[in-house]
DSSP file (Angstrom, degrees, kcal/mol; ACC not computed):
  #  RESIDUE AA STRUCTURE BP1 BP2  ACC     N-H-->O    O-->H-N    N-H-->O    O-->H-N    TCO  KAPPA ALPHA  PHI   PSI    X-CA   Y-CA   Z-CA
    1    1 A X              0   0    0      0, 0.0     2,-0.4     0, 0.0    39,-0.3   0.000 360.0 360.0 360.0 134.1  245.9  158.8  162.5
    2    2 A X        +     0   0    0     36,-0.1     2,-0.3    37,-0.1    36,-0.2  -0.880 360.0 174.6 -96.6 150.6  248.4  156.8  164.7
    3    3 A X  E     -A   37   0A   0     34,-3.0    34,-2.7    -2,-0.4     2,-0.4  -0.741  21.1-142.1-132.3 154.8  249.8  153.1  164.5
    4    4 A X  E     -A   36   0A   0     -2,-0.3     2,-0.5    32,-0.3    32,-0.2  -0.971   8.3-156.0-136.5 148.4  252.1  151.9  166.3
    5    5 A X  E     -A   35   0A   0     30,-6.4    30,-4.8    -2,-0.4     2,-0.5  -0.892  10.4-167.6-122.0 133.1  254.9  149.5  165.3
    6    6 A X  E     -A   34   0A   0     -2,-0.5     2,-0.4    28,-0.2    28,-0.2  -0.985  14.0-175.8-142.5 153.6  256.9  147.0  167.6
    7    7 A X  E     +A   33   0A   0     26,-4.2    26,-1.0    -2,-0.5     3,-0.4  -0.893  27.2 174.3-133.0 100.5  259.7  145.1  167.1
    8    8 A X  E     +     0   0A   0     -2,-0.4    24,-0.2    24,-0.2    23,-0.1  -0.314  43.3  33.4-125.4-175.4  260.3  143.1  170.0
    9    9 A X  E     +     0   0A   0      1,-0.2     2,-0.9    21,-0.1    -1,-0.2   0.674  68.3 177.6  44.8  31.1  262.7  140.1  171.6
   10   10 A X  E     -A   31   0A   0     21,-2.2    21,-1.1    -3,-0.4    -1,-0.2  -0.303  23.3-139.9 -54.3 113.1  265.9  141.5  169.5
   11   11 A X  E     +A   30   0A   0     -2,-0.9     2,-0.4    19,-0.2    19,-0.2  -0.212  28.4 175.3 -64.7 157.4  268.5  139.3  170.6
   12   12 A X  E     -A   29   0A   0     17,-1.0    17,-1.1     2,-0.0     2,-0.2  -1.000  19.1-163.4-159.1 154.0  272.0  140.8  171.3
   13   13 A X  E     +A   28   0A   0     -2,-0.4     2,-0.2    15,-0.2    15,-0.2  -0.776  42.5 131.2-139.1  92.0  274.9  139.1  172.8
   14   14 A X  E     -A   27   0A   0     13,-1.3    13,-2.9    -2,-0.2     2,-0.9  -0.876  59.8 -86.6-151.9 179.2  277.6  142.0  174.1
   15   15 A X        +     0   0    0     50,-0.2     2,-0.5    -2,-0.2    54,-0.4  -0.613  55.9 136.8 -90.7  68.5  279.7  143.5  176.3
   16   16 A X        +     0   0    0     -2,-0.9     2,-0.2    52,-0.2    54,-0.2  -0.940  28.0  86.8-100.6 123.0  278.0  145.8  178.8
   17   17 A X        -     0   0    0     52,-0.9    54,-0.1    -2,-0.5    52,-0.0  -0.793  67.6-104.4 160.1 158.0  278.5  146.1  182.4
   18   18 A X  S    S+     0   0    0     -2,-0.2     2,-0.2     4,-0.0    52,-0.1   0.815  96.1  74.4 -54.3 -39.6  280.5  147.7  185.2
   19   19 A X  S >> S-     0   0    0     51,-0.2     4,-2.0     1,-0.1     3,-1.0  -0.348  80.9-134.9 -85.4 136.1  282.5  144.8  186.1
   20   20 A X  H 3> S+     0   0    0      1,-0.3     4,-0.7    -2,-0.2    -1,-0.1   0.586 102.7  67.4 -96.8  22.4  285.4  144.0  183.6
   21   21 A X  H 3> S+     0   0    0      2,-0.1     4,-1.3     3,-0.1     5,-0.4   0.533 107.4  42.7 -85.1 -13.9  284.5  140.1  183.7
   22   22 A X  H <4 S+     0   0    0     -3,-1.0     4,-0.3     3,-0.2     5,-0.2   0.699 110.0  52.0-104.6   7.9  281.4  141.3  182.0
   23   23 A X  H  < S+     0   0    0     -4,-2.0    -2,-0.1     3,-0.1    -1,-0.1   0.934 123.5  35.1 -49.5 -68.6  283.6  143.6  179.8
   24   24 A X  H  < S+     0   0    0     -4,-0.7    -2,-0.2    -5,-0.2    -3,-0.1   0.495 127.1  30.3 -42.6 -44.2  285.4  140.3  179.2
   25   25 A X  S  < S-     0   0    0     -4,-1.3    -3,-0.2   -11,-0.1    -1,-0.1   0.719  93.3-154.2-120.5 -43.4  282.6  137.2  179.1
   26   26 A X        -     0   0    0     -5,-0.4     2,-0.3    -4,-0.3   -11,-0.2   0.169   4.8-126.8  53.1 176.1  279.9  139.3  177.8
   27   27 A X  E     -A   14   0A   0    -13,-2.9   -13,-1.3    -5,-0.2     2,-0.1  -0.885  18.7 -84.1-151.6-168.1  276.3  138.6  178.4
   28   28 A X  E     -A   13   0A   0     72,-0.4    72,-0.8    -2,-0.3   -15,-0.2  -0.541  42.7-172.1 -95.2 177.6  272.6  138.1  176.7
   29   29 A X  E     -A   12   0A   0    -17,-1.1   -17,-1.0    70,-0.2     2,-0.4  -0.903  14.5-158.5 168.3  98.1  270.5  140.9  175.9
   30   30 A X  E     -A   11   0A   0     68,-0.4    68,-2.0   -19,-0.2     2,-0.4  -0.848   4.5-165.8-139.6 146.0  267.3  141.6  174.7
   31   31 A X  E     +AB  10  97A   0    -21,-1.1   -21,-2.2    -2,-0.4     2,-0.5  -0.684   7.9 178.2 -87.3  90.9  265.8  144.6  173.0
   32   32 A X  E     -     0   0A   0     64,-2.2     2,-0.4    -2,-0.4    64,-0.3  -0.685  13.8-170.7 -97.4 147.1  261.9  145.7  172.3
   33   33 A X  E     -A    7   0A   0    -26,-1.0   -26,-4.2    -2,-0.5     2,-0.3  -0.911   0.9-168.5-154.3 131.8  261.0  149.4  170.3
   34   34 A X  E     -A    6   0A   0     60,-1.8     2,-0.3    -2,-0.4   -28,-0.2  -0.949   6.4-180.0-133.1 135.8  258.1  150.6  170.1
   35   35 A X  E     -A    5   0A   0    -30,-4.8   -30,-6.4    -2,-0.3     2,-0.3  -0.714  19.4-139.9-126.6 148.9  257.1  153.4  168.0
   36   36 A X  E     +AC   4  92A   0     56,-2.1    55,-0.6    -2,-0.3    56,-0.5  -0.678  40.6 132.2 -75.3 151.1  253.9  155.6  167.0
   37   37 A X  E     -A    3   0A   0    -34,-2.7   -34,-3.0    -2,-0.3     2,-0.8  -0.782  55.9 -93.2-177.9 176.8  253.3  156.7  163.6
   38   38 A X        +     0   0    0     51,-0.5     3,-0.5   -36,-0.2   -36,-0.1  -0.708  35.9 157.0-110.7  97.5  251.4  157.1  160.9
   39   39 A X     >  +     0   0    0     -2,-0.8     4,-2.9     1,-0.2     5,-0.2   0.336  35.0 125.3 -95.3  22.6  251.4  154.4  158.3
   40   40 A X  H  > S+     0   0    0    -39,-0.3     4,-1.1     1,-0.2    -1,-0.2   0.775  80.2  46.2 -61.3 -20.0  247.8  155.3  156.7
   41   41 A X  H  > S+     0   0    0     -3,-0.5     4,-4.5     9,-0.3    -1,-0.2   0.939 111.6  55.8 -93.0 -55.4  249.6  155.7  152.6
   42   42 A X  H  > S+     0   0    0      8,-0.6     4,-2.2     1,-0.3    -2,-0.2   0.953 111.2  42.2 -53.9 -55.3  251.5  151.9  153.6
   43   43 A X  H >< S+     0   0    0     -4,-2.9     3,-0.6     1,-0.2    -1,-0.3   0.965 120.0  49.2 -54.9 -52.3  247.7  150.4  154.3
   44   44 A X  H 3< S+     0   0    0     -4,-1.1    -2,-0.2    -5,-0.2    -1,-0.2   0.901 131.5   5.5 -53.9 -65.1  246.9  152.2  151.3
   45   45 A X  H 3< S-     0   0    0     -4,-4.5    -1,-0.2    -5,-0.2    -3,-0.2   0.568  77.3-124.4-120.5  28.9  249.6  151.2  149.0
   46   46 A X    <<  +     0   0    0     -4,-2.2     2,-0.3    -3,-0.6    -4,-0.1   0.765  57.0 149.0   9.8  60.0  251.9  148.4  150.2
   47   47 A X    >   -     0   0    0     -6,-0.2     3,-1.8     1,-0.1    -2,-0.1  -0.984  46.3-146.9-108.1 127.7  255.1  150.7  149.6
   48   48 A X  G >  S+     0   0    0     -2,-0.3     3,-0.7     1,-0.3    -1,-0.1   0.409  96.0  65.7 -68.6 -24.7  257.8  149.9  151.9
   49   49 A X  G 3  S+     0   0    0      1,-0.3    -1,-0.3     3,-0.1     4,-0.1   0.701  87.0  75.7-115.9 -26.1  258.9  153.7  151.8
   50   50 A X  G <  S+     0   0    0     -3,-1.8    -8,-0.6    -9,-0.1    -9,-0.3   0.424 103.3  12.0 -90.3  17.3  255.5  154.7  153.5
   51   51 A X  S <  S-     0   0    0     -3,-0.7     2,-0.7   -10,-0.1    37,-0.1  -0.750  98.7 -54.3-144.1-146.1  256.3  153.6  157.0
   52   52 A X        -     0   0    0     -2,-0.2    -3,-0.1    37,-0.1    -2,-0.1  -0.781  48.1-132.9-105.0 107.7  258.9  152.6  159.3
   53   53 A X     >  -     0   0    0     -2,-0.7     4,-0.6     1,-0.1    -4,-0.0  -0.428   4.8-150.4 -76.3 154.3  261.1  149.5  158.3
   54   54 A X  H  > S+     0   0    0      1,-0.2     4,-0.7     2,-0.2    -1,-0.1   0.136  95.8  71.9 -99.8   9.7  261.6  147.1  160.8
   55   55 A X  H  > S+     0   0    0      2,-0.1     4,-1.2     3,-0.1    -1,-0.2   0.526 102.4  43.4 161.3 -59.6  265.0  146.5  158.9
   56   56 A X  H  > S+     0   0    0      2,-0.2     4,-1.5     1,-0.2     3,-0.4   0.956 109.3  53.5 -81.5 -47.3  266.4  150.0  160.3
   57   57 A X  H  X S+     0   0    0     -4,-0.6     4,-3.5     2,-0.2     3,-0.4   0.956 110.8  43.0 -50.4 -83.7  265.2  149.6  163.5
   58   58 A X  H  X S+     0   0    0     -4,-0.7     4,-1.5     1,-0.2    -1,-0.2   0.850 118.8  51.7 -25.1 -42.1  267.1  145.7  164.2
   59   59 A X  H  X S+     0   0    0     -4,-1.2     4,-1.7    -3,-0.4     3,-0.5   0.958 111.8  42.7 -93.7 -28.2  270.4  147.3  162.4
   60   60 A X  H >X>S+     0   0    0     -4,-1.5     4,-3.5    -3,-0.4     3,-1.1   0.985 117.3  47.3 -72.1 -67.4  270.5  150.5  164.6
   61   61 A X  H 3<5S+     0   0    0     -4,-3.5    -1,-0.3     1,-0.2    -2,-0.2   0.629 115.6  39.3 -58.1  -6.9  269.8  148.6  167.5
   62   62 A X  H 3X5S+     0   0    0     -4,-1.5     4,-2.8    -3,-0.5    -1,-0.2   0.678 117.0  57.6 -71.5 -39.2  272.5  145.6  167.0
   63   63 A X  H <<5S+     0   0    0     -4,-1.7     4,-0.5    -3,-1.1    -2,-0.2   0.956 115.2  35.9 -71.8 -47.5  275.0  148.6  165.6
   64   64 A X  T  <5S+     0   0    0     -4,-3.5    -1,-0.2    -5,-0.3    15,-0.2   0.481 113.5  52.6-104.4   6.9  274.6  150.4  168.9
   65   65 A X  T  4<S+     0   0    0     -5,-0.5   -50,-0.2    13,-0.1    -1,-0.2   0.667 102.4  66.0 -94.2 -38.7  274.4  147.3  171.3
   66   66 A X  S  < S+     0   0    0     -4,-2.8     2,-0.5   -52,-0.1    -2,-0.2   0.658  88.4  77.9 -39.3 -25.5  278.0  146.1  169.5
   67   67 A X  S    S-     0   0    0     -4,-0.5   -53,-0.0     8,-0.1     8,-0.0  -0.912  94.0-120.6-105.9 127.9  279.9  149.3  171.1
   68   68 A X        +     0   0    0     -2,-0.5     2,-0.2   -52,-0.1   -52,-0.2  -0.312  41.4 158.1 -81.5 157.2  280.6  148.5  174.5
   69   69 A X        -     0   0    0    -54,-0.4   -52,-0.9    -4,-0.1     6,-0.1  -0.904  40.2-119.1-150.3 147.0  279.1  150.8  178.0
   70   70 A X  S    S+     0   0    0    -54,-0.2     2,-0.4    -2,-0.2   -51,-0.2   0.763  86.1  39.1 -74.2 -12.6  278.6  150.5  181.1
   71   71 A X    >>  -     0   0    0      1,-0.1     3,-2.7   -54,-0.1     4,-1.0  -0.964  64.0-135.9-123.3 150.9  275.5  151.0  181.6
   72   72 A X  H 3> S+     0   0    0     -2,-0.4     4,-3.7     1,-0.3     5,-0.2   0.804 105.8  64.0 -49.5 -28.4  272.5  150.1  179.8
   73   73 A X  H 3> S+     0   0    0      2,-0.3     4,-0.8     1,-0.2    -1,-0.3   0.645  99.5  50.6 -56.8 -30.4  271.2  153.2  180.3
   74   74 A X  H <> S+     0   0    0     -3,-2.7     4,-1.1     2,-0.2    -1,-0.2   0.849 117.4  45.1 -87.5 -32.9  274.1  154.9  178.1
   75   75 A X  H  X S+     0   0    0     -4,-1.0     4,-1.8     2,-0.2     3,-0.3   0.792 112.8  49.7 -82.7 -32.9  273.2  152.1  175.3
   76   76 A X  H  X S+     0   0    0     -4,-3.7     4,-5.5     1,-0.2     5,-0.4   0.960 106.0  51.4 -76.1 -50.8  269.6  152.6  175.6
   77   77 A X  H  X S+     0   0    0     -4,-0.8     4,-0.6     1,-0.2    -2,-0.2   0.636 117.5  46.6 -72.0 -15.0  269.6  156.6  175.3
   78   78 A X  H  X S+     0   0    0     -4,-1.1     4,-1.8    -3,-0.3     5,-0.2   0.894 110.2  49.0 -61.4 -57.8  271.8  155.9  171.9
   79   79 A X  H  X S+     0   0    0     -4,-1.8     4,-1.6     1,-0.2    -2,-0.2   0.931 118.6  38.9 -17.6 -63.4  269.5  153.2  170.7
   80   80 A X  H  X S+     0   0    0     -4,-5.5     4,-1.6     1,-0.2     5,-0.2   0.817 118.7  50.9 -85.9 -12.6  266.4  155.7  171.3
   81   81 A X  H >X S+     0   0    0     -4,-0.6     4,-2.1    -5,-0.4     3,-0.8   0.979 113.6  43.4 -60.0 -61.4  268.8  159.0  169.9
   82   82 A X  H 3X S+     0   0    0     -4,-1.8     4,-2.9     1,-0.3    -2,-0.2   0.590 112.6  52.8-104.4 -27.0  269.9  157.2  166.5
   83   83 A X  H 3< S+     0   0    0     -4,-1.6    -1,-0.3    -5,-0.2     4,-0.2   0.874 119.3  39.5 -77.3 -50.3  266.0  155.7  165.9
   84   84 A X  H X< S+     0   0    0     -4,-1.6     3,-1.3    -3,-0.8    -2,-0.2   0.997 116.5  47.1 -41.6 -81.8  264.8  159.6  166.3
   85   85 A X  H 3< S+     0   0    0     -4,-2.1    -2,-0.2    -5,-0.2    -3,-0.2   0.793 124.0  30.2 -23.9 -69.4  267.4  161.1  164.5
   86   86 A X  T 3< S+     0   0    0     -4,-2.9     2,-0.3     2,-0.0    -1,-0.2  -0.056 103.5  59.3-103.6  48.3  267.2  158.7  161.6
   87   87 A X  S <  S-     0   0    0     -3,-1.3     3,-0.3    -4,-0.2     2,-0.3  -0.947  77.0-119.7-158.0 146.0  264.2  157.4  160.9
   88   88 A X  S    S+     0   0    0     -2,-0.3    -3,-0.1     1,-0.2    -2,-0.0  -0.764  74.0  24.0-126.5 149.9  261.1  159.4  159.9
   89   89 A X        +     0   0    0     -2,-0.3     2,-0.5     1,-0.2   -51,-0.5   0.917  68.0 161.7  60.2  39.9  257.6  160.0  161.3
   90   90 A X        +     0   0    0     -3,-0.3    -1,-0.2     1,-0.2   -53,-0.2  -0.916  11.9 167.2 -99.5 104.1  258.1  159.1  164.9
   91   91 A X        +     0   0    0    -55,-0.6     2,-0.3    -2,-0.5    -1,-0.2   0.870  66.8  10.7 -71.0 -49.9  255.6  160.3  167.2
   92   92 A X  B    S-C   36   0A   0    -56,-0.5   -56,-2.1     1,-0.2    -1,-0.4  -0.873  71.6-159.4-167.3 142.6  256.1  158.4  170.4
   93   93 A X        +     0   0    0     -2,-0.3    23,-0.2   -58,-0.2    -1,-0.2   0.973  14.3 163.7-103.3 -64.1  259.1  156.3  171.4
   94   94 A X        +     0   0    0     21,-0.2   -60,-1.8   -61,-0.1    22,-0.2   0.953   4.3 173.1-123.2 144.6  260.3  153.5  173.8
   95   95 A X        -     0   0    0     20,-1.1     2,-0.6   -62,-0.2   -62,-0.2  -0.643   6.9-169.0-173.5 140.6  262.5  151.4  174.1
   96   96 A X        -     0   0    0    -64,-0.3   -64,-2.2    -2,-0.2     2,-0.7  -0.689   9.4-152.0-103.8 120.8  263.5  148.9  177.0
   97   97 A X  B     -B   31   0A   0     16,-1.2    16,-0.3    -2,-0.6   -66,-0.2  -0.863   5.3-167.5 -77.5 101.8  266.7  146.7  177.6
   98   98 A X        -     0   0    0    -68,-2.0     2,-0.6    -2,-0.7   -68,-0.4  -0.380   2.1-168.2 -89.6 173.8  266.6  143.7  179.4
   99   99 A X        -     0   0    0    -70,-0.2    12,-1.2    -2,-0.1     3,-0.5  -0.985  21.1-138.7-154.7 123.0  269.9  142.4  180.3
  100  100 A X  B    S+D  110   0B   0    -72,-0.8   -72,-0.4    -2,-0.6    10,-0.3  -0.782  75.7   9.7 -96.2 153.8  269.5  138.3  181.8
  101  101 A X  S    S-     0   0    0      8,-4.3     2,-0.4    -2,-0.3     9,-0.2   0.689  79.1-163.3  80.4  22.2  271.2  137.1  184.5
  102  102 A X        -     0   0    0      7,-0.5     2,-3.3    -3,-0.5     4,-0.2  -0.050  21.8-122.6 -53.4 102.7  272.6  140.1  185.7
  103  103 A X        +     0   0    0     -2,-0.4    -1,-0.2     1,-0.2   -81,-0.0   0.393  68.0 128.6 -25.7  59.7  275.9  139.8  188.5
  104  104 A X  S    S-     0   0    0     -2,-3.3    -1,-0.2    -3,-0.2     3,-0.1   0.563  84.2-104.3-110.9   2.7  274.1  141.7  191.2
  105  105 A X  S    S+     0   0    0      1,-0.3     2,-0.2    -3,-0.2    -2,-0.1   0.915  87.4  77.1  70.9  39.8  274.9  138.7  193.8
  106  106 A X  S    S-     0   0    0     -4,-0.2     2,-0.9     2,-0.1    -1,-0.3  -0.864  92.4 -84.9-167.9-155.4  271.4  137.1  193.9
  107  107 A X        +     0   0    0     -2,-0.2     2,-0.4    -3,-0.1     0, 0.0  -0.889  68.1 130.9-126.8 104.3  269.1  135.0  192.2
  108  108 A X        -     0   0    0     -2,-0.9    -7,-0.1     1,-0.2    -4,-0.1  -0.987  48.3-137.9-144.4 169.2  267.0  137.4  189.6
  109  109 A X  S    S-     0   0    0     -2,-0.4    -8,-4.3     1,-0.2    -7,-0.5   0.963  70.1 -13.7 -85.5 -61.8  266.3  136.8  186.0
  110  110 A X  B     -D  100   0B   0    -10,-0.3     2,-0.4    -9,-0.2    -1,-0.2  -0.852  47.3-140.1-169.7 168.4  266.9  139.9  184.5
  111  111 A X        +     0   0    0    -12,-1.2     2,-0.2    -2,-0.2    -3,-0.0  -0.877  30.1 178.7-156.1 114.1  267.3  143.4  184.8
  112  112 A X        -     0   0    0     -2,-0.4     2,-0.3   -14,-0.1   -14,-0.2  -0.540  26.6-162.4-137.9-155.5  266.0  146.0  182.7
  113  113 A X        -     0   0    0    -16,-0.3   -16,-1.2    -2,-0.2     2,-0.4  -0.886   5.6-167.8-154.5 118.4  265.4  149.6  181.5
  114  114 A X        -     0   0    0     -2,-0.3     2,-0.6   -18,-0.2   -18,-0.2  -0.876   6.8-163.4-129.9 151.3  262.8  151.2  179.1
  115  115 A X        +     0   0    0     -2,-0.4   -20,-1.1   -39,-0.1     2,-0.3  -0.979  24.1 169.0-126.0 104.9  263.3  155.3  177.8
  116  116 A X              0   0    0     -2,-0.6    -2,-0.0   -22,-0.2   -36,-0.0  -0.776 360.0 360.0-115.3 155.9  259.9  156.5  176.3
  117  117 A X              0   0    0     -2,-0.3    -1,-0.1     0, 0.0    -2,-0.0   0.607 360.0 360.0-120.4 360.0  258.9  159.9  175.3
């Protein structure tokens, strides 16, 4: 059986960008994942241990939005490695960075990027 778990509007406040005022000023950030798995023993027994804490998820993604890049695109393909890597019973992946307000020398809201498998 699959579930899916989403963990969505993480806020992040960091330094990402080309330009080294946004090295400098930093900017807002926010973060959805969403994952498949199979949480059929959690319905079963409300034990924490039998799915995917939403706990790991928030700290990976804060840990690996804290280290500065320039593009989202290198922070997102960390994000979605470290979530694979260390975290168990992941079928299916995603996960999108929106970045507000982006310098791009027009009037847009946001600007984003989503890595699924």
């Amino acid at each position: 059986m699959k579930h899916r778990i989403e963990v969505n509007g993480i806020k992040c406040y960091a330094h990402h960008g080309c330009l080294e005022e946004e090295a400098k000023i930093g900017g807002h950030y926010i973060v959805d994942v969403s994952l498949t798995t199979d949480f059929s023993l959690a319905m079963q027994t409300d034990d924490l241990s039998q799915t995917v804490c939403y706990v790991d998820i928030n700290t990976i993604v804060k840990e690996e939005m804290a280290i500065r890049s320039k593009l989202i695109e290198h922070v997102g393909g960390r994000i979605f490695n470290r979530i694979k890597n260390e975290l168990e019973n992941i079928h299916q992946l995603s996960v999108k960075i929106v970045k507000i307000c982006p310098p791009i020398n027009g009037d847009v809201d946001d600007c984003s990027i989503i890595i699924e498998d």
